[in-house]
MITIMI-779734 format. One record per residue (C-alpha): residue number from 1; x negated, y, z negated. Coordinates in Angstrom, 1 decimal. Layout:
N
(site NUM; (X; Y; Z))
...
//
This chain:
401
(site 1; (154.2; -123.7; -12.8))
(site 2; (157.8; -124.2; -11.2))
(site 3; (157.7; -128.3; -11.2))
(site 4; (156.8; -128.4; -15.3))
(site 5; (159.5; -125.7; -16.2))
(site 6; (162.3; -127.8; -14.2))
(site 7; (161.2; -130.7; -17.3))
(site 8; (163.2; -129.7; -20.8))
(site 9; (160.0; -130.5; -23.4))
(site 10; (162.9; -131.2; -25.6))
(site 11; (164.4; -134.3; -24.0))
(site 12; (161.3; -135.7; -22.5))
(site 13; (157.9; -133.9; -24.2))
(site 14; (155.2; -137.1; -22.8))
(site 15; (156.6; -135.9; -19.6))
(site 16; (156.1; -132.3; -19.8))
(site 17; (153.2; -133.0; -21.6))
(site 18; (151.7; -134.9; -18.4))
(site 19; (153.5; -132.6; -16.1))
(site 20; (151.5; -129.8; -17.5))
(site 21; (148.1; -131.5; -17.7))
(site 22; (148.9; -131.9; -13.7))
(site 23; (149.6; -129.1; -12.6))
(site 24; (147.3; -127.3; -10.5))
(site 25; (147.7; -123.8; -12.2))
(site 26; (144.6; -122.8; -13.9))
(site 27; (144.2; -122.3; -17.6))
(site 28; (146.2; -119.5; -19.0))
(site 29; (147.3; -118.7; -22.8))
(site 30; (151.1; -118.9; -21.1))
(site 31; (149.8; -122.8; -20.0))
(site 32; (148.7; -123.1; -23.5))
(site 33; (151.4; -122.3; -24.9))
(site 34; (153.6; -124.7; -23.0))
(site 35; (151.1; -127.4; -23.7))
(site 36; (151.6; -126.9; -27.4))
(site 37; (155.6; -126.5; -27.0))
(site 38; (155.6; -129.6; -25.7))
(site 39; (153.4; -131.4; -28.0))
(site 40; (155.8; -130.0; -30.8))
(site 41; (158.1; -131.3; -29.2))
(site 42; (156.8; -134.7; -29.2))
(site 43; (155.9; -134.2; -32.7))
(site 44; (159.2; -133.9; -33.9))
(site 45; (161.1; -136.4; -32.0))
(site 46; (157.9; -138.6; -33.1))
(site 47; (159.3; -137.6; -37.1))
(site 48; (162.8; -139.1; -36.2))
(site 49; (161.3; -142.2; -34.4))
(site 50; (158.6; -143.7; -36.0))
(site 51; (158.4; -147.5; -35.2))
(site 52; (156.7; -148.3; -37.9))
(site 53; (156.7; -145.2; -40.4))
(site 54; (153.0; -144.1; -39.6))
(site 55; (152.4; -140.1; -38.7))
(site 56; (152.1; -140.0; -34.9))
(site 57; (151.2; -136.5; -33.8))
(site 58; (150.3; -135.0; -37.1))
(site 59; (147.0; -136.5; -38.7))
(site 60; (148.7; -137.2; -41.6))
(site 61; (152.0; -139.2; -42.2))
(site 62; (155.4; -139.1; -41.3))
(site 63; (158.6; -141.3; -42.4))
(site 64; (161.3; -143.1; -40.5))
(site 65; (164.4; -144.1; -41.3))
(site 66; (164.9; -146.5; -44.5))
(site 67; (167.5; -149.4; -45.1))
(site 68; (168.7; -150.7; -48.2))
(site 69; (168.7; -147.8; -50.5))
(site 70; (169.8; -148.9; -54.0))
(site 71; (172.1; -145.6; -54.2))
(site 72; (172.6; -142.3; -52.8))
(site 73; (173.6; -139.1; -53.6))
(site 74; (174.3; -135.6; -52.8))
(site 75; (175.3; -132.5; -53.7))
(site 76; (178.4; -131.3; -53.5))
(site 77; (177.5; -128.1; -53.0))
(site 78; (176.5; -128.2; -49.7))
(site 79; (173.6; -125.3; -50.3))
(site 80; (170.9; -127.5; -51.4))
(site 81; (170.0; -126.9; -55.4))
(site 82; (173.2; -125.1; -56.4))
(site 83; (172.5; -124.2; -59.9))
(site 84; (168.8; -124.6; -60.1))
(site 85; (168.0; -126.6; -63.3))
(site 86; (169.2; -129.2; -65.5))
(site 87; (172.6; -129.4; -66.0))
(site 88; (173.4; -128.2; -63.0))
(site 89; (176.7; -130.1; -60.6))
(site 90; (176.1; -133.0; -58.9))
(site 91; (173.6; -135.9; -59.4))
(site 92; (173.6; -139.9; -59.1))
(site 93; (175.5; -142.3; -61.1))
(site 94; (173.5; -144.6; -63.2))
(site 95; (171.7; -147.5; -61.8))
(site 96; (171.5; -151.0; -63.5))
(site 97; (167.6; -151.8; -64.6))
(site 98; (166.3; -154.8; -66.3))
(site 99; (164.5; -151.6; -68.5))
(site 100; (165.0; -150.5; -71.6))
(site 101; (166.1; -147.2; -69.7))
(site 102; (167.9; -146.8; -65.9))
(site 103; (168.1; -143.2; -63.6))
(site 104; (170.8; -141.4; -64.7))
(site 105; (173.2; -138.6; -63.5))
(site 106; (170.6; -136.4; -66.6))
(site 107; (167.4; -137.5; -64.8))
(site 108; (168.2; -136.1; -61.5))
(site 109; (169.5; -132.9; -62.8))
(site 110; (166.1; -132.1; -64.6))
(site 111; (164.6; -132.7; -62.0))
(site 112; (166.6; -131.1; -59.3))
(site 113; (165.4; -128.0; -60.3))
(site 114; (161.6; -128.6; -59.4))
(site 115; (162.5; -130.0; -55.9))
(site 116; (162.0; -127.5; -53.6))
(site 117; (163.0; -127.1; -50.0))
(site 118; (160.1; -126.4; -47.1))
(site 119; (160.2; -125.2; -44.1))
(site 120; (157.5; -124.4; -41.1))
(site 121; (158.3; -122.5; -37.5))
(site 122; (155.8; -122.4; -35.0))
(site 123; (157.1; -122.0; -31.4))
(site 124; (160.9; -121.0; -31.7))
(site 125; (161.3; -124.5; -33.7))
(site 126; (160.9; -126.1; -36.7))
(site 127; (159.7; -128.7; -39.1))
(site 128; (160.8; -129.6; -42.6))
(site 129; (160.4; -131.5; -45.8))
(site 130; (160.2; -131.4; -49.9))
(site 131; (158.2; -130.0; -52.2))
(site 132; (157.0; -130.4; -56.0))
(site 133; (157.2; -127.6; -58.2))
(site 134; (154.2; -127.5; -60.1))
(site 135; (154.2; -124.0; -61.8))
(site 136; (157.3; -122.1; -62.1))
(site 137; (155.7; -118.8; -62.8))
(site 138; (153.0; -119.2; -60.3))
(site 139; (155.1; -120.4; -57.8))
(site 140; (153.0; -123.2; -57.4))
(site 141; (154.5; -126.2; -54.7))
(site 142; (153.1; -129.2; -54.0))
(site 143; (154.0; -130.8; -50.6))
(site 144; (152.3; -133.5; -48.0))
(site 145; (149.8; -131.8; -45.8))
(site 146; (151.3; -133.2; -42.8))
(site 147; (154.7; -131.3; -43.7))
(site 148; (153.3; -127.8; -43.2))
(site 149; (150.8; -128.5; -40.6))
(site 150; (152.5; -127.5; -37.7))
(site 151; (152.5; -123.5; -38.4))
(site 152; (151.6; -120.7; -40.0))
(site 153; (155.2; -119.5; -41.0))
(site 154; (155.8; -121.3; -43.7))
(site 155; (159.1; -120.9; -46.1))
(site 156; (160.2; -122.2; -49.4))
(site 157; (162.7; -122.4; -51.9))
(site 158; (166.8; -123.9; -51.7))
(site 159; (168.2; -124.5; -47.8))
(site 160; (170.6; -121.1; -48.1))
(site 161; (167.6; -118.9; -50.1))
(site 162; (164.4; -119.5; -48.7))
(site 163; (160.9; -117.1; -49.5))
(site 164; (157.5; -116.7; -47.8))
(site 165; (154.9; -119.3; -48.8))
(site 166; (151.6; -119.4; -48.3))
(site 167; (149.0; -122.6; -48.5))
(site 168; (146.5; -121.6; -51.1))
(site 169; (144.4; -124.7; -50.2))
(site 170; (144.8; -128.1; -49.0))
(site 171; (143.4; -131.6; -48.5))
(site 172; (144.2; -133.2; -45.5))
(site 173; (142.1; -136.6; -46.1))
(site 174; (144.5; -136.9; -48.8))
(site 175; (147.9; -135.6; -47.4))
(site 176; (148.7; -133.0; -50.0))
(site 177; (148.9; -129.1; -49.8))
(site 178; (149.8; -126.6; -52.5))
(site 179; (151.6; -123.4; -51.9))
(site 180; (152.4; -120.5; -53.1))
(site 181; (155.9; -119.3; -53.0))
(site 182; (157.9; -115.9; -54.3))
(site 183; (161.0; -116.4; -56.3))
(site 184; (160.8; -119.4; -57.8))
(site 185; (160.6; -117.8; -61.5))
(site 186; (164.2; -119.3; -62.7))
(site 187; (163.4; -123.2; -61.4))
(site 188; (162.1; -126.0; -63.6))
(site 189; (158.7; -127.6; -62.8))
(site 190; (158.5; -131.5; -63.1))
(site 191; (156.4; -132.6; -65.0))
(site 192; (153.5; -134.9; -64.1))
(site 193; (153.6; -138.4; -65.4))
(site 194; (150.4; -141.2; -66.1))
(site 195; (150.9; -144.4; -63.8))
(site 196; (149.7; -146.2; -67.0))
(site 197; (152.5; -146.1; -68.3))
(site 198; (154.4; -147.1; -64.9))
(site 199; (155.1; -151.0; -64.7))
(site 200; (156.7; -153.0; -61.7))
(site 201; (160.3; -153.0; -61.8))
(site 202; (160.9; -149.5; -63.6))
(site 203; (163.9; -147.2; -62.0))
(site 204; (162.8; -144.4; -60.2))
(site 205; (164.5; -142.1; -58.0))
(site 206; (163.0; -139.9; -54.9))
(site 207; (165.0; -136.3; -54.3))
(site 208; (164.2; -134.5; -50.9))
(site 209; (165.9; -132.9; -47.9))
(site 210; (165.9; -136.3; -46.2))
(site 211; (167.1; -135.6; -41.9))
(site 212; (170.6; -136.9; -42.2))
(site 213; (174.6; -136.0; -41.0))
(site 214; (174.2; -132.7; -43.1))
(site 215; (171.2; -131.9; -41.2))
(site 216; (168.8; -132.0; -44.2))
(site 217; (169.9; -128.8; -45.7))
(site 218; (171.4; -131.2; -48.3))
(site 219; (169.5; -132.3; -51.9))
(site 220; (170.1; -136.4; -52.0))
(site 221; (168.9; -138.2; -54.5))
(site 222; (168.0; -142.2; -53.9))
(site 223; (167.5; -144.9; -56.7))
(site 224; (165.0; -148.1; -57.0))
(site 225; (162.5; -149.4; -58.7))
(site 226; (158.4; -149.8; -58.8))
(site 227; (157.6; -152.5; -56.7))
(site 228; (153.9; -152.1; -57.1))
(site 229; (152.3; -149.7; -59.4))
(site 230; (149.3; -149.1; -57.3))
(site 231; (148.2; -150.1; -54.0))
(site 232; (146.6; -149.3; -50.7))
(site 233; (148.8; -149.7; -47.7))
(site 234; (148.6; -152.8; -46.3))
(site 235; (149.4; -152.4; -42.6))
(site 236; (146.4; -151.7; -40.9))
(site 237; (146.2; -147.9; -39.4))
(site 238; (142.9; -147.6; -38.2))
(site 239; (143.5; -143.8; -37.4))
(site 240; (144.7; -143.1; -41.0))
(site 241; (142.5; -142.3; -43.6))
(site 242; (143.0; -144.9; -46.3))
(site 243; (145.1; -144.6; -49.2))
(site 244; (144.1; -146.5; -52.3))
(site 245; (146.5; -145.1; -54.8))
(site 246; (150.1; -145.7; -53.6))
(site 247; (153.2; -146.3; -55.7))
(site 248; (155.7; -148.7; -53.8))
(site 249; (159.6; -148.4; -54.2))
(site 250; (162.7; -149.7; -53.0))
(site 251; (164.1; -146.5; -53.1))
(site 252; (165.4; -145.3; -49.2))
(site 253; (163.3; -142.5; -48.4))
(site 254; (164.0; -140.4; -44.3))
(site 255; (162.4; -138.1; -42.7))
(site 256; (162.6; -134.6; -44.7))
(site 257; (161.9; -136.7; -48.2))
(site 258; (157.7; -136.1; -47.3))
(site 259; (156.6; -134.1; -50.1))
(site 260; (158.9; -134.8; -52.7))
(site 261; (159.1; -136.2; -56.1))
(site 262; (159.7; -139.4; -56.8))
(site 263; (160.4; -139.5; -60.7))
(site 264; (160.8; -141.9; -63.2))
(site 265; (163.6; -142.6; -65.8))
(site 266; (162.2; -139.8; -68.0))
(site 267; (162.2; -137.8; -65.5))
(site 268; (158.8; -137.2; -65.1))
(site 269; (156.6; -137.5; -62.0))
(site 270; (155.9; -141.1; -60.7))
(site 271; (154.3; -139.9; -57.3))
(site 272; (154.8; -137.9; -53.7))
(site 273; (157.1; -139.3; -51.6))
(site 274; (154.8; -139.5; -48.4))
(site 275; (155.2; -142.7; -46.0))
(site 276; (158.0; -145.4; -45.1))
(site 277; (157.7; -148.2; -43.6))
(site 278; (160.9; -149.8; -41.3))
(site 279; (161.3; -152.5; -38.7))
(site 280; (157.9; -153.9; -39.2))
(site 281; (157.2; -157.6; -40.0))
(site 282; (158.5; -157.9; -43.6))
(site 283; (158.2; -154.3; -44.2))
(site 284; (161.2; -153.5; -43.8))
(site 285; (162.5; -150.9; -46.6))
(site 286; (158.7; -150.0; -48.4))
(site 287; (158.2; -146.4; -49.7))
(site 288; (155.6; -145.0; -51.1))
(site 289; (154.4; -142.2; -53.0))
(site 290; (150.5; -141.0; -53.5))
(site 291; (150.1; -142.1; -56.8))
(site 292; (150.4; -139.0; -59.5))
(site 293; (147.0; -140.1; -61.1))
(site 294; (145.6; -139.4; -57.5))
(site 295; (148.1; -136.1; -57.3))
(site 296; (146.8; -134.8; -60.7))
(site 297; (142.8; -135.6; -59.7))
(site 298; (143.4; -133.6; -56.2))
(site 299; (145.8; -130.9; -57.5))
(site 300; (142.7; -130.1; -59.9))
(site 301; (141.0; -128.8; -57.9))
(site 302; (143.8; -127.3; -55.3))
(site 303; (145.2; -125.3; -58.5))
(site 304; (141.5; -123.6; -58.3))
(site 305; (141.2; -122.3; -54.7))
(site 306; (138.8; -125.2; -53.3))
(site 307; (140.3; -127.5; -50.6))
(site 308; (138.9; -130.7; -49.2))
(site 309; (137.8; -131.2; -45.6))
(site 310; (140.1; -127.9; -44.6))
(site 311; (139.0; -125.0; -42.8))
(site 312; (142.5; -123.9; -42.7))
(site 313; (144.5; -125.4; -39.7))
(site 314; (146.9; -128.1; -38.9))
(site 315; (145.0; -131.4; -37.6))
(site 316; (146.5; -133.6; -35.3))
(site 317; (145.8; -136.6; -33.6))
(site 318; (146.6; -136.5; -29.8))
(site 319; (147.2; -139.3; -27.7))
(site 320; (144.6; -141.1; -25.5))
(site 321; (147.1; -140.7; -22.0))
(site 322; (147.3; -136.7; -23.5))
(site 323; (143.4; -137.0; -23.4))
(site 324; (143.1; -138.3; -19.8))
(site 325; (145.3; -136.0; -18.4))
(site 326; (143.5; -133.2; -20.0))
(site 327; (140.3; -134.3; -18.7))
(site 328; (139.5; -134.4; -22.9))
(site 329; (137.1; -136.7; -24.4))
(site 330; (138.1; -137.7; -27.8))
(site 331; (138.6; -135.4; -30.8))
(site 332; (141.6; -133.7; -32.8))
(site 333; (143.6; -131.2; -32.0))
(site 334; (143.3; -128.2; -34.3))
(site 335; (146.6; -125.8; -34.4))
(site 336; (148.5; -123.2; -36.6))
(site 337; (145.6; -121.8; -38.3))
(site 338; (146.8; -119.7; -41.5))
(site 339; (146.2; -116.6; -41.6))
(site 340; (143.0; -115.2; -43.6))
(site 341; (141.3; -118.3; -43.4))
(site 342; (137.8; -119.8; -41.5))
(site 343; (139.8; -121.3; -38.8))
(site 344; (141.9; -118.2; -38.2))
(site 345; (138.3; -115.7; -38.6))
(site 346; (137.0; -118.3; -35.5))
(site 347; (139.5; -118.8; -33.2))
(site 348; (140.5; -122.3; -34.3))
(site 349; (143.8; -122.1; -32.3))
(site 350; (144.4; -124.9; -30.2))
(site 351; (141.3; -126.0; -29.6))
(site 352; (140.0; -129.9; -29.8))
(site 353; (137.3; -130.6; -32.6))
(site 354; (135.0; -133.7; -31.3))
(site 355; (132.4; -133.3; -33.8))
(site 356; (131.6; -132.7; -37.5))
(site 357; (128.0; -131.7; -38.0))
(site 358; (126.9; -133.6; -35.0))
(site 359; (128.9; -137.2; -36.3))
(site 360; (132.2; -137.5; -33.8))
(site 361; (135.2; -137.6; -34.9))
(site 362; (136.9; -140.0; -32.2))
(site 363; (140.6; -139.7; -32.2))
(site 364; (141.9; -140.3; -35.5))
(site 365; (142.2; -138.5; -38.5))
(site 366; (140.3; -141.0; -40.1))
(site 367; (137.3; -140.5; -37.6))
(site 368; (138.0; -136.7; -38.7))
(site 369; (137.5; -137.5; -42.6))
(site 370; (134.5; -139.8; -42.2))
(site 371; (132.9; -136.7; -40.1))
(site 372; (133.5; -134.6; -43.0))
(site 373; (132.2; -136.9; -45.8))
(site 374; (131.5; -135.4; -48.8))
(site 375; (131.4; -131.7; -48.0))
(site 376; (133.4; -129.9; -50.2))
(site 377; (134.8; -126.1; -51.0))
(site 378; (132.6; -123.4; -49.8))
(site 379; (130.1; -125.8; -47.7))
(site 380; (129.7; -124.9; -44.1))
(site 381; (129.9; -127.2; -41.7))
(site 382; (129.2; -127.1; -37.4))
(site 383; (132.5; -128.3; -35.7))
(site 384; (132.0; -129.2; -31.9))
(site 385; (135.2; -127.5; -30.3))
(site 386; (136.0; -127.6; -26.6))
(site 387; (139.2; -124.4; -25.8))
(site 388; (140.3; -125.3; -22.4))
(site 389; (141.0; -128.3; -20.5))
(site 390; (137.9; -129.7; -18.5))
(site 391; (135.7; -127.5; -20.9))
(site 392; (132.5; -127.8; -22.4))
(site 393; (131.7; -128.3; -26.0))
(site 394; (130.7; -125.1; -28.1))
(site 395; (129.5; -125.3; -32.0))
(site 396; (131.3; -123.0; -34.3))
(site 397; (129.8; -122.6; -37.8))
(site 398; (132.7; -122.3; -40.2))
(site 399; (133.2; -122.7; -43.7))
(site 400; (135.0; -125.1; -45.9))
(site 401; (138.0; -123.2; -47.6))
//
């Protein structure tokens, strides 16, 4: 393996990526491994990179950079949260609205508190984004799927005082997980709003460990208002899933935002932060948020145990040149199962998933959701997996978490 290891994964992963798939060494959990450090790799330089704001390597959604953020903010603290809770340091200024009310230095303080930092290792690096504290005592978070797909070592809490979480169940169809995290007793949850009584043009403002200067260990705050109360995306991704309940905003969201809140002038929750769009045709400066009528039906039954479409593993989409060189038909890649689920009982670690119950998947989380259908919690389902590159397919019965 001496012509791969002379290519840094870090400055070039497609390279690495198709160095490895080359190679003439035979399968090995060491070639495995460097297969999957690369493809991190290329995961998170995919996360800062983003053409058009739409998830790359994750089967779920990334952001990219914003422009034209109405204001910004952050804390002077320098550790993230600070005090905790409302009426803590920091906070924006007020923003002009054509509303009876405008986000004020009192609305991000409230909810500063239930904004909760996330992180996930896997391979000697990392990954991270925001959370939404749902249940204080509990330590309940709610964060986007895609943010805490990429391992099993996930941690919560503020940038300087983080805690083990766990995913107590998830729905990747719908880009939302919930976790469990220790020692989040003293912080205020947000409370969730009705997008009945959101209209276009209301402030709102979106708090998260964006990737910035500070190197995301920073709470910012950015302001804007509702530019569409609810709506499906409108570029087409034929690999996503589609999304019919999305809040648009003005307000600049980066990568490390996925997963927060974006709240309203009351300080109550308008939606998760989850995709931006930037430097496409006139789409330029879009957020949006998973709608918190669509957060409170899914979070229904997340708060209960029962997942959707999850067997407990990260789900990725891999690239068709990844596919060729692998000598791969289509499928999704299926890492960082979590521990004491189906997918960690089976052996779903790194393995490619072609089929659902016989119906391929192709190679697109979308193809991967369709497969599923309407199973739900506690179903068992036949997954086609193949382990090794060049490999034939094997069914592995597991069951729906």
């Amino acid at each position: 393996m001496a012509d791969d290891e002379r290519i840094n994964p870090e400055e070039d992963p497609e390279a690495a990526l198709e160095a490895l798939a080359e190679g003439p060494a035979p399968e090995s959990p060491a070639r495995r491994r460097r297969l999957a450090r690369a493809a991190l790799y290329g995961f998170r330089d995919a996360r800062r990179t983003a053409r058009i704001g739409i998830a790359v390597a994750a089967a779920a959604l990334a952001v990219a950079i914003a422009v034209g953020a109405l204001a910004l903010t952050r804390d002077g603290d320098g550790d993230g949260d600070g005090g905790g809770n409302a009426g803590g340091g920091g906070g924006a200024a007020p923003v002009p609205s054509g509303g009876a009310s405008a986000v004020t230095a009192e609305t991000v303080a409230r909810a500063r508190g239930g904004t909760i930092y996330v992180r996930v290792r896997a391979l000697n690096q990392q990954a991270t984004g925001t959370g939404v504290l749902i249940d204080a005592r509990r330590g309940l978070v709610l964060t986007n799927f895609h943010v805490v797909a990429l391992g099993s070592d996930v941690q919560a809490g503020r940038p300087n005082r983080l805690d083990d979480a766990s995913i107590e169940a998830a729905a990747p169809c719908e880009d939302l997980a919930l976790l469990k995290v220790r020692g989040l007793e003293d912080r205020t949850p947000i409370e969730l709003g009705e997008q009945d009584q959101v209209e276009q043009g209301d402030p709102v403002v979106a708090l998260g460990y964006p990737v910035s200067a500070s190197g995301g260990r920073s709470l910012t705050s950015t302001a804007g208002v509702v530019s569409s109360v609810s709506t499906a995306l409108r570029i087409e991704a034929p690999e996503q899933p589609r999304y019919s309940n999305l809040v648009q905003t003005d307000a600049a969201l980066a990568p490390g935002n996925s997963g927060g809140p974006l709240v309203g002038a009351d300080g109550r929750l308008v939606g998760v932060n989850t995709i931006i769009l930037s430097g496409g045709e006139g789409a330029a400066g879009q957020g949006y948020a998973i709608g918190v009528d669509r957060v409170r039906e899914v979070l229904g039954d997340l708060r209960r145990g029962h997942s959707r479409a999850w067997f407990g593993a990260g789900v990725f989409t891999p690239s068709k040149r990844f596919l060729r060189r692998e000598r791969l038909p289509a499928g999704v890649l299926v890492t960082g199962a979590q521990g004491g689920t189906a997918a960690a009982s089976s052996g779903l670690e790194d393995v490619l998933v072609t089929a659902v119950d016989g119906r391929r998947v192709g190679r697109s989380l979308a193809g991967y959701c369709r497969a599923m259908g309407k199973h739900r919690s506690g179903d068992s389902v036949e997954l086609r997996v193949i382990r090794t590159a060049g490999g034939s397919e094997q069914p592995i019965r597991v069951k729906l978490e």
